[in-house]
gemmi code that builds the backbone of each chain (N, CA, C; Angstrom):
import gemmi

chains = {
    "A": [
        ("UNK", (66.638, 10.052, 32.508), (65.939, 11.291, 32.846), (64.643, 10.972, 33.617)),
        ("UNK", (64.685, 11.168, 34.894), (63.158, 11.967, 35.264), (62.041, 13.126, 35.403)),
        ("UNK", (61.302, 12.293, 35.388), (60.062, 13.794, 35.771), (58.968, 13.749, 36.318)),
        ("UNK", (57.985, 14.794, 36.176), (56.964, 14.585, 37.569), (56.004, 14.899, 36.598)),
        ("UNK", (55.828, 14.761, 35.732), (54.398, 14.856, 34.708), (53.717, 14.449, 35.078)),
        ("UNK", (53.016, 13.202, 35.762), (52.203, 12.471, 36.105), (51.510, 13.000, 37.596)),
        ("UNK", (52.270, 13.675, 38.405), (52.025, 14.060, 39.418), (51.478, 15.415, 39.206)),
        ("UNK", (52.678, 16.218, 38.186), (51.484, 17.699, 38.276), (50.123, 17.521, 37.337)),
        ("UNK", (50.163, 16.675, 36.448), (49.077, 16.453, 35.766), (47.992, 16.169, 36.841)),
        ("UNK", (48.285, 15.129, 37.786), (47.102, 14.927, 39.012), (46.984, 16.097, 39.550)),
        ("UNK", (47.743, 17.059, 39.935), (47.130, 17.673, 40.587), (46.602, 18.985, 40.287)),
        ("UNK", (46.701, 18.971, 38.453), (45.426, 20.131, 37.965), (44.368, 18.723, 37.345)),
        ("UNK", (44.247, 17.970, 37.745), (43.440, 17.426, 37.347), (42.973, 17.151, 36.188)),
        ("UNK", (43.994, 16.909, 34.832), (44.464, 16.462, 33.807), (44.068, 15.339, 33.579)),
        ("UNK", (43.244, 14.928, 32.323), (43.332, 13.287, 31.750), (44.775, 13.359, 30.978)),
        ("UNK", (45.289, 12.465, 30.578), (46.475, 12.606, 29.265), (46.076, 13.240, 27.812)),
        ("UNK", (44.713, 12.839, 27.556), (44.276, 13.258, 26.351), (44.219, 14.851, 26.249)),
        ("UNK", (43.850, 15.391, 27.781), (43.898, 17.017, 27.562), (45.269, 17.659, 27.764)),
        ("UNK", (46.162, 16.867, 28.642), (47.662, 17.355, 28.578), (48.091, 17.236, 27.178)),
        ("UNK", (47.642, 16.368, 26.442), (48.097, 16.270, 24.561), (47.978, 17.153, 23.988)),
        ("UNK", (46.653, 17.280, 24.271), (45.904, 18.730, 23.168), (46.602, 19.870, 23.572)),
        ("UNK", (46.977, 20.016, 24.910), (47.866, 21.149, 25.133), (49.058, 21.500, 24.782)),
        ("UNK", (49.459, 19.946, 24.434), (50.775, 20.447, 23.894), (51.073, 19.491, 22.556)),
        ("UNK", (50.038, 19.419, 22.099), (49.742, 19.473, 20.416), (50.859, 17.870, 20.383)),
        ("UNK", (50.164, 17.405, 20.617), (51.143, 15.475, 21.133), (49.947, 14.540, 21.028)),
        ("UNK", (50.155, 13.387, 20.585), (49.248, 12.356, 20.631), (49.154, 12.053, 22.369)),
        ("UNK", (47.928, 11.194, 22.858), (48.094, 10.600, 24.174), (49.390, 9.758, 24.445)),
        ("UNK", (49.502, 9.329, 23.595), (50.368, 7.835, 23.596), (51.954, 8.595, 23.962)),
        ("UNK", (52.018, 9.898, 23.316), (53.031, 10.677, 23.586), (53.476, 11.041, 24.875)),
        ("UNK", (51.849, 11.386, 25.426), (52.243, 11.830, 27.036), (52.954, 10.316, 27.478)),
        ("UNK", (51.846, 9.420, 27.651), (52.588, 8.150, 28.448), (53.935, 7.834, 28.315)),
        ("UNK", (54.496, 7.676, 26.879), (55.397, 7.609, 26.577), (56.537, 8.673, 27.820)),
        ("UNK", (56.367, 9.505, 27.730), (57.080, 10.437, 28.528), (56.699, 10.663, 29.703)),
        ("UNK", (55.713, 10.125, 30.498), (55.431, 9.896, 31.535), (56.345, 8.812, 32.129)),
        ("UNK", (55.925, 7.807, 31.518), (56.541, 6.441, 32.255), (57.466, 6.400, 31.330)),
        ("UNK", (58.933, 7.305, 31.238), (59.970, 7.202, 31.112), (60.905, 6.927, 29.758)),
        ("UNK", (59.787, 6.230, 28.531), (59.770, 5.786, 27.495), (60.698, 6.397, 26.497)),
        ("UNK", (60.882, 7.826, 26.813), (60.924, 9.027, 25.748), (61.455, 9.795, 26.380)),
        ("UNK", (62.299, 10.696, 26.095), (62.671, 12.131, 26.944), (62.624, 13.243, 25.610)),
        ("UNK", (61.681, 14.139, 26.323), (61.232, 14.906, 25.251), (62.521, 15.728, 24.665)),
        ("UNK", (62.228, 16.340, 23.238), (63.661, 17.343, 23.166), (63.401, 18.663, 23.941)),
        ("UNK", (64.484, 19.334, 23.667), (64.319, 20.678, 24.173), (62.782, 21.612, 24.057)),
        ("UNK", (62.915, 21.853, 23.007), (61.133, 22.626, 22.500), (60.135, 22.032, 23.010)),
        ("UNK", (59.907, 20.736, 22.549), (58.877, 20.198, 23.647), (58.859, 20.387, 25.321)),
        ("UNK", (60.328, 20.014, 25.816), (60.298, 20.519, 27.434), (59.830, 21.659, 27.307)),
        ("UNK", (60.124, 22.789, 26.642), (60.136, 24.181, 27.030), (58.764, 24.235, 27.393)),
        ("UNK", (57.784, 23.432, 25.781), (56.671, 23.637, 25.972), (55.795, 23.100, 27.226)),
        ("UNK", (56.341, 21.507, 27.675), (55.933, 21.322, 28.919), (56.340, 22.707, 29.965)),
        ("UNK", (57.013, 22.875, 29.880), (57.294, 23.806, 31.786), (56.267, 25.009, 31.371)),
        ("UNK", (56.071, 25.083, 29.548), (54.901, 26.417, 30.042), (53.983, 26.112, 29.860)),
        ("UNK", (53.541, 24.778, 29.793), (51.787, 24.746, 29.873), (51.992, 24.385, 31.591)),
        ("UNK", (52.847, 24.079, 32.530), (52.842, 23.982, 33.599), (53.314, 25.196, 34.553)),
        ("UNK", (53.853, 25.957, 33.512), (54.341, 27.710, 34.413), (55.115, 27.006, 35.794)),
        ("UNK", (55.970, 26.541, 34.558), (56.989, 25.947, 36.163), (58.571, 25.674, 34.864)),
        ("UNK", (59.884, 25.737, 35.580), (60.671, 25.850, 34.651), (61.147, 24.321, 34.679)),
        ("UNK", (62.113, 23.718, 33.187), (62.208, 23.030, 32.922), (63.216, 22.169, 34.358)),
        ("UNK", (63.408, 22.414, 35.173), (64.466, 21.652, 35.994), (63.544, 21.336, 36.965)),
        ("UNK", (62.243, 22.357, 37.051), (61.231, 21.366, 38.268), (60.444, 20.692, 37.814)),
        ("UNK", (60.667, 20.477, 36.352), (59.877, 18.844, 36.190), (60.938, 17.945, 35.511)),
        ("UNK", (61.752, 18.147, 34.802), (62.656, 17.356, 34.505), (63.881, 17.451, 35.096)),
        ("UNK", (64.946, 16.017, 36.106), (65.803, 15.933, 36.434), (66.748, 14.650, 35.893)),
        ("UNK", (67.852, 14.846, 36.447), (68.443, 13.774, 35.726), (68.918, 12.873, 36.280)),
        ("UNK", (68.750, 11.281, 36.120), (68.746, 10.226, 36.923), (69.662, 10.353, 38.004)),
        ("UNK", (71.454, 10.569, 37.497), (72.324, 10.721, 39.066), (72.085, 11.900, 39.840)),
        ("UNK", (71.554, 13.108, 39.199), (71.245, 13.731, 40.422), (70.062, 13.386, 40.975)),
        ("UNK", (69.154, 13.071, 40.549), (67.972, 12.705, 41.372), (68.519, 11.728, 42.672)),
        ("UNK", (69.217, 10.782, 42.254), (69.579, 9.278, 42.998), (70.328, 10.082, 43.844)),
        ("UNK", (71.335, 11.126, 43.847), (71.895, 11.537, 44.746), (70.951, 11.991, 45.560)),
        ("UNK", (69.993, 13.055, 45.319), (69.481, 13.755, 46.021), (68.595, 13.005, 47.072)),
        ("UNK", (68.170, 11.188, 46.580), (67.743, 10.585, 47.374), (68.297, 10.290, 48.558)),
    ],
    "B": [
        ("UNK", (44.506, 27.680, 8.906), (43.726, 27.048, 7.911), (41.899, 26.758, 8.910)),
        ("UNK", (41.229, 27.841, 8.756), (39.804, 28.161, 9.450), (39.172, 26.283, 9.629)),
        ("UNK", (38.706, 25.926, 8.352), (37.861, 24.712, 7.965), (38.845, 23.119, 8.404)),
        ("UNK", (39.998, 23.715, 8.863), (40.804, 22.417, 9.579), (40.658, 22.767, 10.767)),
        ("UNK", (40.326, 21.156, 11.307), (40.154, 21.076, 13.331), (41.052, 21.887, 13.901)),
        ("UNK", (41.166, 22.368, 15.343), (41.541, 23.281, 15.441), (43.031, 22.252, 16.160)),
        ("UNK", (42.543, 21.300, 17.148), (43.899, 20.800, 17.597), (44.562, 19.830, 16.731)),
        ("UNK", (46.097, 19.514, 16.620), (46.815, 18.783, 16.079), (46.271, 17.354, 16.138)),
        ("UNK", (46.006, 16.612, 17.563), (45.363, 15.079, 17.383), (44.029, 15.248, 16.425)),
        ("UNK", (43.505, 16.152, 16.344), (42.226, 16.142, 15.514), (42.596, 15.860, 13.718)),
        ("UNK", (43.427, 17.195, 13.998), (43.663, 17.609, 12.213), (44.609, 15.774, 12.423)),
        ("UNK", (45.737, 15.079, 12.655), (46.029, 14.131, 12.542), (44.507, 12.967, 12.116)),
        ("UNK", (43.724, 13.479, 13.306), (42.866, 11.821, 12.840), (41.872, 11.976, 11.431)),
        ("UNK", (41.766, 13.308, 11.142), (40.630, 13.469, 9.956), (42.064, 13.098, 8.391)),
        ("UNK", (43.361, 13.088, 8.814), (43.697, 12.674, 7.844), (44.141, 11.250, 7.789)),
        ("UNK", (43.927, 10.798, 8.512), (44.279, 9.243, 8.841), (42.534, 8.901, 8.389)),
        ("UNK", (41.503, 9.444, 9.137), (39.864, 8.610, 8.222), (40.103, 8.628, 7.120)),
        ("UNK", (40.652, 10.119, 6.496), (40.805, 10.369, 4.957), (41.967, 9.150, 4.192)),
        ("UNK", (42.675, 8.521, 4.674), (43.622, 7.882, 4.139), (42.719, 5.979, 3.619)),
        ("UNK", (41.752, 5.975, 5.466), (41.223, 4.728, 5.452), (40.336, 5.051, 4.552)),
        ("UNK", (39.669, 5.996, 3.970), (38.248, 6.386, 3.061), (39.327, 5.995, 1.718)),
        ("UNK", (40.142, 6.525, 1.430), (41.147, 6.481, -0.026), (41.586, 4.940, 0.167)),
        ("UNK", (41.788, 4.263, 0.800), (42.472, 2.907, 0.992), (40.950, 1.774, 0.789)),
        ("UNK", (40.542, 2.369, 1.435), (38.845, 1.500, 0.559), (38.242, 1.555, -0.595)),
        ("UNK", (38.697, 2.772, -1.223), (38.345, 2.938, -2.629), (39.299, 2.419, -3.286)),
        ("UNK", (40.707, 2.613, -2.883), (41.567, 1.791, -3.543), (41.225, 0.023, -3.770)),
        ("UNK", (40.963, -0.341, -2.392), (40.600, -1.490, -2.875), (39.568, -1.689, -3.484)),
        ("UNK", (38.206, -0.955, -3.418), (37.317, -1.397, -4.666), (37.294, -1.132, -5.737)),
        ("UNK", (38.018, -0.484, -5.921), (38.589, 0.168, -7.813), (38.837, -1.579, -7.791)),
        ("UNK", (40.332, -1.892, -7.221), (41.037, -3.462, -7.560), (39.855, -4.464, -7.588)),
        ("UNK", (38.787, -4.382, -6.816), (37.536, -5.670, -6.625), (37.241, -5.501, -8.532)),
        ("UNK", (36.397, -4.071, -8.606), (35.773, -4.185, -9.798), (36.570, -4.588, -10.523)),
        ("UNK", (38.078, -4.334, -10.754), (38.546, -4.681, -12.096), (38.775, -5.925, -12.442)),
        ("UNK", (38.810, -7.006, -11.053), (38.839, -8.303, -11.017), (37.522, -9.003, -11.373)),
        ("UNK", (36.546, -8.318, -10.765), (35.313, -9.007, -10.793), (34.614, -8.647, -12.138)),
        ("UNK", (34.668, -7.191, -12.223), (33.241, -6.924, -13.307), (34.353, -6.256, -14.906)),
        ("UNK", (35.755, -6.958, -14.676), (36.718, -6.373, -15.575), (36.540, -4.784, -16.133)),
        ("UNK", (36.476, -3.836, -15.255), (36.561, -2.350, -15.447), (37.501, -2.256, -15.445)),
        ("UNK", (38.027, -1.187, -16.560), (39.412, -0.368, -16.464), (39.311, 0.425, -15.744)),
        ("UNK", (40.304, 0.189, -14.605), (40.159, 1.386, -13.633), (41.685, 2.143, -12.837)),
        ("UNK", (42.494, 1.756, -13.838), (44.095, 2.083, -13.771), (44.231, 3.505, -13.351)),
        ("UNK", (43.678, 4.368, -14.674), (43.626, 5.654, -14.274), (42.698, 6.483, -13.118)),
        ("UNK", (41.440, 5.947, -12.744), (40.930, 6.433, -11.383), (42.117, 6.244, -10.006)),
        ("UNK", (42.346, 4.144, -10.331), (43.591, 3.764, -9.015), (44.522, 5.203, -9.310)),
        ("UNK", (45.316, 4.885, -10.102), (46.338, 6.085, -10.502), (46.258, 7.408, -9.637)),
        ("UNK", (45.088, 7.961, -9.875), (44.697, 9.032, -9.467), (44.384, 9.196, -7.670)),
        ("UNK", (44.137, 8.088, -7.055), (43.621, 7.736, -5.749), (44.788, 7.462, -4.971)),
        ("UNK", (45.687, 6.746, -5.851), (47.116, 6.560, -5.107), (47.602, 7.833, -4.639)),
        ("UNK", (47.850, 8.793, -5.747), (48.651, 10.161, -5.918), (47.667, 10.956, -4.787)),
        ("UNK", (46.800, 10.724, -4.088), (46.317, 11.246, -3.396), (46.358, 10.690, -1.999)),
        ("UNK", (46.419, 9.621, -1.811), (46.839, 8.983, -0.823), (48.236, 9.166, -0.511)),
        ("UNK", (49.291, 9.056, -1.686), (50.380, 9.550, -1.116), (50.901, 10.799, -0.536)),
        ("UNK", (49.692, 11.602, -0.929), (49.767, 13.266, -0.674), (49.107, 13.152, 0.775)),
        ("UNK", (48.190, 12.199, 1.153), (47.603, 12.854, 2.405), (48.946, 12.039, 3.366)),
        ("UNK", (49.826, 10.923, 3.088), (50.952, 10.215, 3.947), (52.100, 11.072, 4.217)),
        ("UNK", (51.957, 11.926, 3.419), (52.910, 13.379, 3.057), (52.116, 14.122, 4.570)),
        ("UNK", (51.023, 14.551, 4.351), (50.784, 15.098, 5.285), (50.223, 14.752, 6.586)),
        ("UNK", (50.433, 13.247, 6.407), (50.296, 12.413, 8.257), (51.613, 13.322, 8.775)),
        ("UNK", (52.487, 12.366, 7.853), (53.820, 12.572, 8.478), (53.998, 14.064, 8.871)),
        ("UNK", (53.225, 15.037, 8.647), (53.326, 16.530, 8.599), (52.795, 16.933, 10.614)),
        ("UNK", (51.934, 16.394, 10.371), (50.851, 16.173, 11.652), (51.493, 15.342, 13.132)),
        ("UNK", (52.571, 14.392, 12.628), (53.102, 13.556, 13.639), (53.834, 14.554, 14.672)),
        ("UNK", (53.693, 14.175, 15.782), (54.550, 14.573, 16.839), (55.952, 13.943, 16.552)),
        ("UNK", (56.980, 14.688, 17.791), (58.211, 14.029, 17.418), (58.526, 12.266, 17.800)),
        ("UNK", (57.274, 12.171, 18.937), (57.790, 10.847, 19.682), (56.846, 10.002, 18.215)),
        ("UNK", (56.355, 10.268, 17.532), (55.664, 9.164, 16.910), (56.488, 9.565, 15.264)),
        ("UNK", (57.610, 10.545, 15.098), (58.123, 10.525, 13.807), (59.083, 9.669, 14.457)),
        ("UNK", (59.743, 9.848, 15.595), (60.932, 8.826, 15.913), (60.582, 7.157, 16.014)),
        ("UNK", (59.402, 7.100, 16.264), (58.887, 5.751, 16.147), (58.380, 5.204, 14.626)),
        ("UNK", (58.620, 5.926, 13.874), (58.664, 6.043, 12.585), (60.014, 5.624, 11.889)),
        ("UNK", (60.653, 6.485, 12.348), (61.710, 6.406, 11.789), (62.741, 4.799, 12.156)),
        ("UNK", (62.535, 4.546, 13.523), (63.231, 3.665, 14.169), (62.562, 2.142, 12.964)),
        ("UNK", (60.877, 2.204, 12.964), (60.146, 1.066, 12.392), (60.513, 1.073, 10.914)),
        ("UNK", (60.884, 1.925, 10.099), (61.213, 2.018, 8.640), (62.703, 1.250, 8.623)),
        ("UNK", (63.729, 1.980, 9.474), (64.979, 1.534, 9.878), (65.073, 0.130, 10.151)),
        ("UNK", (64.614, -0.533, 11.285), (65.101, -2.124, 11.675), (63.623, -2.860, 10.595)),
        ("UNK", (62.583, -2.197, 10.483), (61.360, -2.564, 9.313), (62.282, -3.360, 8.208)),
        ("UNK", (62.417, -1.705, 7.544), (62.901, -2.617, 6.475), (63.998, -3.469, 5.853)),
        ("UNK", (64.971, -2.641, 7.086), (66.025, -3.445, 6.730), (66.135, -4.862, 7.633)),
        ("UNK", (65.162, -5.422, 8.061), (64.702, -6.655, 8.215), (64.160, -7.171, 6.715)),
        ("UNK", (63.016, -6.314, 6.362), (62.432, -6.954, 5.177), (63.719, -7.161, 3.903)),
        ("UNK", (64.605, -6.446, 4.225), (65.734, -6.549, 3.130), (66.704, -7.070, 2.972)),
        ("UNK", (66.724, -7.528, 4.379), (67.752, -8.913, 4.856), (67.321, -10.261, 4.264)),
        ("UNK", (65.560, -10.347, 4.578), (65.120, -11.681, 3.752), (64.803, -11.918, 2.585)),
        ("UNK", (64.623, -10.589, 2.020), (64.559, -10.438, 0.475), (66.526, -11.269, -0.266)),
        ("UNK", (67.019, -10.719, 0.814), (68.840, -10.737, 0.063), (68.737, -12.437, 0.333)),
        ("UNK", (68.656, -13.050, 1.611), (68.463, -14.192, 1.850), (67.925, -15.046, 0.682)),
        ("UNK", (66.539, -14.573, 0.457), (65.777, -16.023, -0.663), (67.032, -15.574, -1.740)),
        ("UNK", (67.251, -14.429, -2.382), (68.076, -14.362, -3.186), (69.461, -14.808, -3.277)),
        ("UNK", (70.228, -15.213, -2.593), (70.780, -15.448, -1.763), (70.941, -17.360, -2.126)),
        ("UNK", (69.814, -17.803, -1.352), (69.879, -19.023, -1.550), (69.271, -19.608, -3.267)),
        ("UNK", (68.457, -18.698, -3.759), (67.777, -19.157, -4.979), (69.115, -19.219, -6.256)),
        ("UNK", (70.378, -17.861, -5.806), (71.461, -17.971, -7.085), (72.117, -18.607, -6.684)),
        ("UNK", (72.418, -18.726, -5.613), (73.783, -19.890, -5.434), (73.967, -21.039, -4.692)),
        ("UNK", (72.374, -21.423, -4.582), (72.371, -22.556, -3.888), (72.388, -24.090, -4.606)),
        ("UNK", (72.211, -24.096, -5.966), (72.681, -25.712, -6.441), (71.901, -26.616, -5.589)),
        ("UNK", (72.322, -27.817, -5.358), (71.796, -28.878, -4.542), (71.081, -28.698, -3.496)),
        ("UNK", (71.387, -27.801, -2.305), (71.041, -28.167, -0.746), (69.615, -27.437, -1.352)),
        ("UNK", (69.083, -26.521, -1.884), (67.643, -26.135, -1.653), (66.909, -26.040, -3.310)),
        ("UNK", (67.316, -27.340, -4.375), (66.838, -27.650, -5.342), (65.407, -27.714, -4.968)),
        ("UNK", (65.251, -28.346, -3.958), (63.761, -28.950, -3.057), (62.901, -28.073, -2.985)),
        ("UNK", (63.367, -26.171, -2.714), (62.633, -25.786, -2.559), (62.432, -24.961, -3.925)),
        ("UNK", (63.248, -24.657, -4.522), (63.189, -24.022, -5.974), (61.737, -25.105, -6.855)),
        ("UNK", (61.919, -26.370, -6.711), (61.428, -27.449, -7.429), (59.684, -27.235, -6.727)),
        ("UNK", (59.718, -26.879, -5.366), (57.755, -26.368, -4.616), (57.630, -25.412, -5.125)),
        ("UNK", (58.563, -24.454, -5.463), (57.737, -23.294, -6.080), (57.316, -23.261, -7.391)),
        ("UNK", (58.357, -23.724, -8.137), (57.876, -24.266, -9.218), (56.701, -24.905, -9.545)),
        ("UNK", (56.317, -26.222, -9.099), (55.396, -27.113, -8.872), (54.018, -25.701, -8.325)),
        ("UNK", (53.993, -25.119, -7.387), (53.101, -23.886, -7.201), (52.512, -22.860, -7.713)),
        ("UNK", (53.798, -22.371, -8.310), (53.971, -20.944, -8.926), (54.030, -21.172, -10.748)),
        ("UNK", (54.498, -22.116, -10.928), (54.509, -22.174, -12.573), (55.779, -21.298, -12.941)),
        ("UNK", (55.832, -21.339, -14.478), (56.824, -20.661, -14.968), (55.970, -19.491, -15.285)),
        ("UNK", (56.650, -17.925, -15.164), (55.851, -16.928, -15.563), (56.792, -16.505, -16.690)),
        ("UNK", (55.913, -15.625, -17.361), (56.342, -14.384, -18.366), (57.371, -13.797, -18.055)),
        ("UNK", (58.699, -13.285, -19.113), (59.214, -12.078, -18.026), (58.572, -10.833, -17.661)),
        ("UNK", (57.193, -10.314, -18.207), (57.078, -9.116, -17.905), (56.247, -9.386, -16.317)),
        ("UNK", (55.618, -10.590, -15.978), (55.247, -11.195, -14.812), (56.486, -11.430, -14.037)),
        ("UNK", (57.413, -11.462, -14.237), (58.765, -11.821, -12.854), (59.243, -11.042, -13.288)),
        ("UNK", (59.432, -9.370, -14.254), (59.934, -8.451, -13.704), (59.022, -7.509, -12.601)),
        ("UNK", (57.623, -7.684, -13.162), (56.701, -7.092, -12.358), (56.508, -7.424, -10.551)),
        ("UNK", (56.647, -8.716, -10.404), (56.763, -9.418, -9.036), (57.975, -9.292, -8.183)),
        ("UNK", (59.081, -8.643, -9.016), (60.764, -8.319, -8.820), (60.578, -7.092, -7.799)),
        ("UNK", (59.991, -6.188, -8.823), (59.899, -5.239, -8.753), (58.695, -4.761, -6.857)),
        ("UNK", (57.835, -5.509, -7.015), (57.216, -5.697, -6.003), (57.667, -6.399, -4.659)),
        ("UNK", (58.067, -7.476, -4.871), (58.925, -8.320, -3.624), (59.379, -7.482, -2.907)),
        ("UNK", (60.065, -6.656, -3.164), (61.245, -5.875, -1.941), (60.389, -4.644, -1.119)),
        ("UNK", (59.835, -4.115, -1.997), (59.037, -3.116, -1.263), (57.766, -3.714, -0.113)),
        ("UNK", (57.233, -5.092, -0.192), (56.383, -5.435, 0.138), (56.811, -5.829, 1.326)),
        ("UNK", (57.741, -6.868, 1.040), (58.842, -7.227, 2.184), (59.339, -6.324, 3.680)),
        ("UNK", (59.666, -4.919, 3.010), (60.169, -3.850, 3.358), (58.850, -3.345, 4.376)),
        ("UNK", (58.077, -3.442, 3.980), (56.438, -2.793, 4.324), (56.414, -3.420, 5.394)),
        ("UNK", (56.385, -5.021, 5.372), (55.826, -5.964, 6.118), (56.414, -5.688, 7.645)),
        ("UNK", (58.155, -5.605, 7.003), (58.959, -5.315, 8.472), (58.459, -4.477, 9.114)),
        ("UNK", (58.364, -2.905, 8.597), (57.961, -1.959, 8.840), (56.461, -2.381, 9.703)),
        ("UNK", (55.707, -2.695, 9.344), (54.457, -2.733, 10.108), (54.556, -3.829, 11.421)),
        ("UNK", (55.567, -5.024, 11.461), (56.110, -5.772, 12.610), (56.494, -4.810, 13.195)),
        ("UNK", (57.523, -4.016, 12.530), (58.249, -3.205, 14.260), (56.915, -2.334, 14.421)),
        ("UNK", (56.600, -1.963, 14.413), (56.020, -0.408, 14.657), (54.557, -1.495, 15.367)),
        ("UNK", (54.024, -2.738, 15.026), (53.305, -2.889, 16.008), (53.349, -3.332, 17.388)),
        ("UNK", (55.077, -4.071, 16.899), (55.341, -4.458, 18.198), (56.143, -3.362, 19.572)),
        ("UNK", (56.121, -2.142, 18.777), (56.467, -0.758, 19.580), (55.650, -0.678, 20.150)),
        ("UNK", (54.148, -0.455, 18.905), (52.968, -0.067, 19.433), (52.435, -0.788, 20.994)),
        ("UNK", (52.419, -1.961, 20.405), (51.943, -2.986, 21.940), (52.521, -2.719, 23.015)),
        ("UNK", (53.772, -2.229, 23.158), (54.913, -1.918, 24.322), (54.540, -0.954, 24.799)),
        ("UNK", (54.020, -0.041, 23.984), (53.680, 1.883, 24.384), (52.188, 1.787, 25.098)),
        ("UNK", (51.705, 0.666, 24.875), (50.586, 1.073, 25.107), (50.001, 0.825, 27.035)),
    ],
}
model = gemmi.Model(1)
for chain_id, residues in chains.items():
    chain = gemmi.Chain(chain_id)
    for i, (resn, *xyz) in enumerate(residues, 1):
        res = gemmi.Residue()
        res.name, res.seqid = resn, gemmi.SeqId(i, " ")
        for name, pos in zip(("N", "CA", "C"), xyz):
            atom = gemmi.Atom()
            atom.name, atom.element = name, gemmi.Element(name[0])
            atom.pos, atom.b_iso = gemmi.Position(*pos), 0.0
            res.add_atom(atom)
        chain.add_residue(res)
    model.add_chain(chain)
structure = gemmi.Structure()
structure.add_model(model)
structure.setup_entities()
């Protein structure tokens, strides 16, 4: 699984520690799921796409379609 | 709950200080009773049952990626620690000759105890063991995650 956490986090200008608190996660949690470590479950995605008001398929994709789409 | 932090990493770390504050008293209850021979069974007693109540409620506080890292470190933890527990046991009943050598150092070390001293140490071995694994995996997760 991929995703772009790291990128929309840059560009509201996010440390990890405040993307945590937002979604009630240790830091270590974000990284973890940043750099690939972890793929969150469902509830948690949900909760990512709405602290990002973006739906779960524009931040999380899935490795062969991504590779295709490359 | 008003008088609890308001975010989850917070309410998590005031019960993790609270665990290290109970884990220091635990150990100085054990100092005094060694050093200045105080009975202090029933305070420990009482400090444990509270410590196990606030581990009750770490685990309450954990996110999912750090209960699964939990769960994974208890899993290969202890059943590492329980592999070498079966092992010494293992070699101590049915080994005869090839590891007399080492039965004969511990001996020479350890002395002969009481049985209520080698049921008590029985009783302890496995869980400790179990612990130990447990805190190998989960630091060597830790180091990886970080």
């Amino acid at each position: 699984m991929r995703n772009r956490l790291k990128v929309l986090r840059a560009e509201r200008n996010w440390s990890q520690a405040e993307l945590a608190d937002k979604l009630d996660v240790s830091r270590q949690s974000v990284n973890a799921i940043e750099t690939g470590k972890y793929d969150p479950s469902l509830p948690l995605a949900f909760k990512i796409a709405k602290v990002f008001a973006l739906t779960i398929e524009q931040i999380f994709s899935d490795d062969e379609v991504a590779q295709a789409a490359e | 709950m008003s008088f609890l932090p308001a975010t989850q990493n917070k309410r998590r770390a005031l019960v993790r200080a609270s665990m290290i504050v109970l884990g220091l008293v635990l150990l100085g209850c054990a100092i005094a009773a060694r050093v200045w021979g105080v009975a202090v069974h029933w305070p420990m007693l009482a400090v444990l049952v509270a410590f196990c109540a606030l581990a009750l409620l770490e685990f309450v506080t954990f996110d999912e990626i750090a209960k699964q890292a939990h769960y994974i470190a208890w899993y290969w933890g202890s059943l590492l620690g329980l592999i070498v527990v079966a092992l010494i046991q293992v070699l101590f009943a049915f080994s005869g000759e090839p590891f007399a050598f080492v039965q004969a150092m511990l001996m020479r070390w350890l002395g002969h105890a009481d049985p209520m001293t080698s049921f008590l140490s029985g009783m302890m071995i496995t869980p400790v063991f179990m612990a130990a694994g447990f805190f190998i995996v989960r630091t060597i997760d830790w180091l990886r995650a970080r």
